[in-house]
C-alpha positions as CSV (number, residue, x, y, z in Angstrom):
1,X,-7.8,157.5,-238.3
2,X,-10.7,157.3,-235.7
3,X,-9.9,159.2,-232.6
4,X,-9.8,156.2,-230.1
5,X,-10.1,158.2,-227.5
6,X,-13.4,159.6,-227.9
7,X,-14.4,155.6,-227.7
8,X,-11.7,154.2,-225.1
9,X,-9.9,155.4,-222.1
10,X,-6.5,155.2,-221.4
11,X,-6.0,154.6,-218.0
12,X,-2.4,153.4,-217.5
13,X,0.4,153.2,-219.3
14,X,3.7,151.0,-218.0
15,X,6.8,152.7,-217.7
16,X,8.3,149.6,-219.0
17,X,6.8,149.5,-222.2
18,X,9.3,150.2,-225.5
19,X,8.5,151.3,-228.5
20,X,7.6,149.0,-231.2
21,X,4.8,147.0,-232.9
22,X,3.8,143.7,-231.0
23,X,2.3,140.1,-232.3
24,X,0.0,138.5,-230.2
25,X,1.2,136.1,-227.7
26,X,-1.6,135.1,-226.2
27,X,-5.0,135.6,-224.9
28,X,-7.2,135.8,-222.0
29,X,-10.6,136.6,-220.4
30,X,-9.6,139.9,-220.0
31,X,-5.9,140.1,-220.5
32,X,-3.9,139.7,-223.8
33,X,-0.4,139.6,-224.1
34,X,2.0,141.0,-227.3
35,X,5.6,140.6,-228.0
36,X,8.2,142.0,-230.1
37,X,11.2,139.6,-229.6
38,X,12.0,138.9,-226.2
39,X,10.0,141.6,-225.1
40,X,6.3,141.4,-223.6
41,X,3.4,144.1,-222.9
42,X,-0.1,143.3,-221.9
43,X,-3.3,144.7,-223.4
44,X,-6.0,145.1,-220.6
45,X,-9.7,146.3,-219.4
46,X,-9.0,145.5,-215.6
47,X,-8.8,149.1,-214.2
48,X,-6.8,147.8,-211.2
49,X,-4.4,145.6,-213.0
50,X,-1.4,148.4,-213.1
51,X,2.0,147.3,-214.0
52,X,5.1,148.3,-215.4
53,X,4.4,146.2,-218.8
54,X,0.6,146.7,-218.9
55,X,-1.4,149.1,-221.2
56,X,-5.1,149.3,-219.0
57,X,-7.9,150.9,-221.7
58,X,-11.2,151.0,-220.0
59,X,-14.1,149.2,-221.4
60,X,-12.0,148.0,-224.2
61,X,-13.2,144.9,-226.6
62,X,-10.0,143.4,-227.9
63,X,-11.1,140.0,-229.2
64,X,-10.0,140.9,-233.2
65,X,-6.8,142.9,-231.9
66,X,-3.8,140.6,-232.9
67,X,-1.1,143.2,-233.1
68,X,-0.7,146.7,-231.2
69,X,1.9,149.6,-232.2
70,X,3.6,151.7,-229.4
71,X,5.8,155.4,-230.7
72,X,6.6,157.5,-228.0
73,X,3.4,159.6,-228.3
74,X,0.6,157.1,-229.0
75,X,-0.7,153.7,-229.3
76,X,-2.3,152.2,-232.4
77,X,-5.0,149.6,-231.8
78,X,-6.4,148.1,-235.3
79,X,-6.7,151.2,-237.7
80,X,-6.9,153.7,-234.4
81,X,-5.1,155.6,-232.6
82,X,-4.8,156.6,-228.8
83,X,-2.6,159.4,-227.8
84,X,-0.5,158.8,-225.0
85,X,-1.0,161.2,-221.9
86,X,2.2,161.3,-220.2
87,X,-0.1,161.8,-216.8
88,X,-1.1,158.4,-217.5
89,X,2.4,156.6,-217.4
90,X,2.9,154.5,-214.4
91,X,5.6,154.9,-212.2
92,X,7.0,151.3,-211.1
93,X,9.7,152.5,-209.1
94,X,9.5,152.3,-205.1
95,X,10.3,155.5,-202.5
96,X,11.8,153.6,-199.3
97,X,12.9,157.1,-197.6
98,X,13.1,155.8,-194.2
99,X,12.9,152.6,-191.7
100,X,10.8,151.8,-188.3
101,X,12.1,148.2,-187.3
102,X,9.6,147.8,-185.0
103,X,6.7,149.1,-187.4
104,X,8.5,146.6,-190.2
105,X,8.3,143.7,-187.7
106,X,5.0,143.9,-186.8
107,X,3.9,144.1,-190.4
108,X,5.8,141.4,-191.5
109,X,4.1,139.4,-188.9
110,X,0.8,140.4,-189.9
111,X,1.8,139.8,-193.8
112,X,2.5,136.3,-192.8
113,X,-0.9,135.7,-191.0
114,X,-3.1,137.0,-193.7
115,X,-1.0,135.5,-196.0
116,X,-1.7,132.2,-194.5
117,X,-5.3,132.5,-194.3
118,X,-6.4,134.1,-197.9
119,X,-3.5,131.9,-200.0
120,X,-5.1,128.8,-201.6
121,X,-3.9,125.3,-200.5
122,X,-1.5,124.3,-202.6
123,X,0.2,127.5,-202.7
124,X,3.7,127.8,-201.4
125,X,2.5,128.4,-198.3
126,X,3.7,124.9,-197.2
127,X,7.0,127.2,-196.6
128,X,5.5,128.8,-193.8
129,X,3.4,126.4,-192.1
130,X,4.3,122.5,-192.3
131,X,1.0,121.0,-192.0
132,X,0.1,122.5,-195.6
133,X,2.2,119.8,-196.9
134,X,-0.6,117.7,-196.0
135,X,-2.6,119.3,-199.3
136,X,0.2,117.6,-201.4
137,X,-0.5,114.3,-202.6
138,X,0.2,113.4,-206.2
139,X,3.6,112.5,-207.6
140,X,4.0,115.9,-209.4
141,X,3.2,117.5,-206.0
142,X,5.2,115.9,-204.0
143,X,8.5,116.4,-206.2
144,X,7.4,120.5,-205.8
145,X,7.2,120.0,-202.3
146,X,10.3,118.4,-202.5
147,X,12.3,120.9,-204.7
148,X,11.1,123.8,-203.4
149,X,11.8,122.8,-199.6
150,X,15.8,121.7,-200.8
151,X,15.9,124.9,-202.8
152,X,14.8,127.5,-199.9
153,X,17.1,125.5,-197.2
154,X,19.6,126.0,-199.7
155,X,19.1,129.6,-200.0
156,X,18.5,130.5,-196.4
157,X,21.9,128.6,-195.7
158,X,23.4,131.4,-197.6
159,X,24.2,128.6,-200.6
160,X,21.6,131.4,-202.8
161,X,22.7,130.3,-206.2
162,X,22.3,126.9,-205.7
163,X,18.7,127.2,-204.0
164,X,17.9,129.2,-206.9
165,X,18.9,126.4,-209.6
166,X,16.8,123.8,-207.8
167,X,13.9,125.5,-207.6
168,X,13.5,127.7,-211.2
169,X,11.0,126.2,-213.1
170,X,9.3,124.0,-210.4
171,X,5.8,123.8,-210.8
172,X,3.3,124.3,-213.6
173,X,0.8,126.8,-214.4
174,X,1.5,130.3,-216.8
175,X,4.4,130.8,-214.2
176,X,5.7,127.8,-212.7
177,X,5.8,128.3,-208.6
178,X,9.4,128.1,-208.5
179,X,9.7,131.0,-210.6
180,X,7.1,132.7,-208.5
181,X,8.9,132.5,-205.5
182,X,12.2,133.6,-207.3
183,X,10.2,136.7,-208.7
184,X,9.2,137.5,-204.5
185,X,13.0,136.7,-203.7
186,X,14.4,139.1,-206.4
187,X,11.8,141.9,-205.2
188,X,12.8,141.1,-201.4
189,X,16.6,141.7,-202.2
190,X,15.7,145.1,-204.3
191,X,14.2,146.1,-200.8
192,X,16.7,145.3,-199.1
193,X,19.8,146.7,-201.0
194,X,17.9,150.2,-200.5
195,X,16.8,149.6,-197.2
196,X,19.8,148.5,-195.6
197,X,22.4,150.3,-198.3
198,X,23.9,147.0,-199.1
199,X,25.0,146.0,-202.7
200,X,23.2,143.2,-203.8
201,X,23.2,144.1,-208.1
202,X,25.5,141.9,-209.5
203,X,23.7,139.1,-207.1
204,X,19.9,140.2,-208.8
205,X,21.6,140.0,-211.8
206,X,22.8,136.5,-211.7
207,X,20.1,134.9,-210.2
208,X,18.3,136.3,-212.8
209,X,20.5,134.7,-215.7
210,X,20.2,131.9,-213.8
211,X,16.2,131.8,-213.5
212,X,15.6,132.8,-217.4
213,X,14.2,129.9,-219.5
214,X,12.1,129.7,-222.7
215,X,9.0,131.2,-221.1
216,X,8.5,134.8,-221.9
217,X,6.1,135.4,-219.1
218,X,8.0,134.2,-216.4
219,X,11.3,135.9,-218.0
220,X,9.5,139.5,-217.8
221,X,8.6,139.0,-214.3
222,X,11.8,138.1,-213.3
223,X,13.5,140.9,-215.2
224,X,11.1,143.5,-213.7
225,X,11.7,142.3,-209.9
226,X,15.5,142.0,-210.4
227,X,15.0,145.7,-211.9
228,X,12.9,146.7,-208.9
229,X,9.9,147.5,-211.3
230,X,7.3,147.1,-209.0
231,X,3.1,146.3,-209.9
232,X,0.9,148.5,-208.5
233,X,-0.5,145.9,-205.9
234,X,2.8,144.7,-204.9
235,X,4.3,148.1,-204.8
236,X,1.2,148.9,-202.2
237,X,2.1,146.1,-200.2
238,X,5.3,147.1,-199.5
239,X,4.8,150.2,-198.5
240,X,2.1,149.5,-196.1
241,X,4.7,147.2,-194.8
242,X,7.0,150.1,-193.6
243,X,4.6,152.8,-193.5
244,X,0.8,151.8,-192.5
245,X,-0.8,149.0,-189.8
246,X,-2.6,145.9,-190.0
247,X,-5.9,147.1,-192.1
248,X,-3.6,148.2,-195.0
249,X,-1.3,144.8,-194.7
250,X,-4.5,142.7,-194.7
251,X,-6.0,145.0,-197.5
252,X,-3.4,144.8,-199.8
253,X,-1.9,141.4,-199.0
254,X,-5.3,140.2,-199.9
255,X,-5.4,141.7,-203.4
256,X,-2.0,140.2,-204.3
257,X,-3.6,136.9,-203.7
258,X,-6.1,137.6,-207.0
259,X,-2.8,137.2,-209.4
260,X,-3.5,133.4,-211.0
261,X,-3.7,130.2,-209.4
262,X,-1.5,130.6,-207.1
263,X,1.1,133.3,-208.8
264,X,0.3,135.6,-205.7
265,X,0.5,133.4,-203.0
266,X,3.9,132.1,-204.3
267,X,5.4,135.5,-205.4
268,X,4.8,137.0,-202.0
269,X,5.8,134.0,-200.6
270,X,9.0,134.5,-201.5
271,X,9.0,138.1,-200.6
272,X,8.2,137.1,-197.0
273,X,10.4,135.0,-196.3
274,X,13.2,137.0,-198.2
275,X,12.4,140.2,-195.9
276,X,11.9,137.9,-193.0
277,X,14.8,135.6,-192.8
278,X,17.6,137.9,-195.8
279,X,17.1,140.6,-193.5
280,X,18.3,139.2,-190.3
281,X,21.8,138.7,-191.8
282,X,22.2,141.8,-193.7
283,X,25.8,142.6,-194.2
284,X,26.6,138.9,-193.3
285,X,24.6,138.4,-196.4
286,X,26.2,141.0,-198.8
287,X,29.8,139.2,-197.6
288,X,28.3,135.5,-198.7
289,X,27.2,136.8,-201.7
290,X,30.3,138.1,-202.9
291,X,31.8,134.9,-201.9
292,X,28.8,133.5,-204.1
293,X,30.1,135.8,-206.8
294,X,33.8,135.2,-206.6
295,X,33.0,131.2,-207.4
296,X,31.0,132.0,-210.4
297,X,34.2,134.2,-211.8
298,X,36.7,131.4,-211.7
C-alpha cells in the first residue's frame, strides 16, 4: 500500500467515529458523507470543519472515493492507507467547571444580538424578533412559521414533548429547521443538566426517540447533541458564553452561522432560547419533566 500520508494530512479525527467500512451516502463540494447501517461519518478537506463524526484530510481529492474503511489504527482511502495519530482524535466532550451568572447573562445577550444580525432571513430567527415573520410569505413558509411558533410555546409552557412532536421535521433543506432547533434544544439541556446538576437524561433521551425519522443526517445530529458531543465551532461558542466577552461571542457565533442554509442559525436558535428561557426554571423544570416522563410510562 502507498503511504497516504506522505501525500495527505490527517488533521482530525472524530471521537465518534466506529470502526467499520462505510458506502457512500452522499456528496458535496467539499464534504462527502459514508454510512455503515445507521451510522454516518464525513470525509472532509475543510480544515475548520471539526466534529465528532468528521474525518478532516488536508488537501484531499475525493471525487472517485465511494467507500472508506476505519480499524482502530488507521484509515483506508481507495488502495491507501493513513495511520491514525491518536494526537489527532477530537475530543467532543465539553469542560463546564464553573458558573458566573452575570458573565452568562451578558453573553447570552450578546449571542442573541449577533445572532440576529449575521443569521439569514428566513432563519428561525423569527423566534426572537417578530417582525422576521414578515420574510415569510409562501404557503410552505407560513405553515413553518406556524409549527414552529405552536411547537416552542408548547415547549416553553413546560408541555416539552409535545412542542417537540410539532415541530420535528418542519422545514426542508439537508436538515429540516425543526430538527435544527431540536438539535440546539438537546445541546441547551446537556448544558444545563451539568451546569445546574439537574437530571435531565431520560428527558434527552426521549426527545430524541421522538425526533428520529428516516433521515440519517438529521438522526446523527440529534444523537450527538442528546449525547453532548459537541462540534468544534459550537463547542467554542459555548464556552465563550461562560468564560470570554463580547469579541469571542460575536467571533464564534458568527462562524456557527456558515453551517448550511440556515442549519446554524436554526441550531443555535434553539440553543438560545433553551439557555435563555430552560434556565430560568431550572429545578421547576427537572420536576415537569419527570411529570413529562411519568405520562409516557403509563
Amino acid at each position: 500500500m502507498i503511504k497516504e500520508e506522505l501525500l495527505y494530512e490527517l488533521i482530525s479525527f472524530g471521537d465518534r467515529i466506529s470502526t467499520g467500512t462505510f458506502k457512500l451516502h452522499s456528496r458535496f463540494t467539499r464534504n462527502i458523507n459514508f454510512v455503515n447501517e445507521e451510522k454516518l461519518i464525513c470525509l472532509t478537506n475543510k480544515e475548520d470543519n471539526v466534529s465528532p463524526i468528521n474525518i478532516v484530510i488536508k488537501a484531499l481529492n475525493y471525487r472517485d472515493i465511494n467507500s472508506i474503511k476505519i480499524d482502530n489504527n488507521s484509515i483506508t482511502i481507495r488502495n491507501s492507507c493513513i495511520k491514525l495519530n491518536k494526537n489527532k482524535i477530537y475530543n467532543s466532550l465539553i469542560e463546564l467547571n464553573s458558573l458566573n451568572e452575570d458573565v452568562f447573562e451578558t453573553n447570552l445577550k450578546i449571542f442573541q444580538k449577533c445572532l440576529l444580525r449575521y443569521s439569514p432571513c428566513k432563519s428561525l430567527t423569527f423566534l426572537l424578533d417578530k417582525e422576521r415573520e414578515n420574510n415569510f410569505h409562501q404557503g410552505f413558509e407560513k405553515e413553518l412559521l406556524k409549527k414552529m411558533k405552536l411547537g416552542v410555546r408548547y415547549i416553553l409552557e413546560n408541555n416539552l414533548l409535545e412542542g417537540v412532536k410539532k415541530i420535528k421535521g418542519a422545514g426542508s433543506g439537508l436538515t429540516p429547521s425543526g430538527d435544527d432547533f431540536i438539535a440546539g434544544l438537546l445541546f441547551g439541556l446537556y448544558i444545563l443538566e451539568k451546569i445546574y446538576s439537574l437530571n435531565l437524561k431520560e428527558i434527552r433521551e426521549e426527545i430524541y426517540n421522538i425526533s428520529k425519522s428516516n433521515n440519517i443526517i438529521s438522526n446523527t445530529f440529534l444523537y450527538l447533541a442528546k449525547e453532548g458531543s459537541f462540534f468544534k465551532k459550537l463547542k467554542e461558542l459555548v464556552l465563550s458564553l461562560f468564560y470570554s466577552g463580547e469579541k469571542e461571542v460575536f467571533m464564534n457565533t458568527k462562524k456557527i452561522m456558515n453551517m448550511g442554509a440556515t442549519s446554524g442559525s436554526d441550531l443555535a436558535t434553539g440553543l438560545l432560547i433553551t439557555l435563555r428561557e430552560l434556565k430560568k426554571i431550572s429545578y421547576e423544570f427537572q420536576r415537569e419533566v419527570e411529570i413529562n416522563l411519568k405520562v409516557i410510562s403509563k
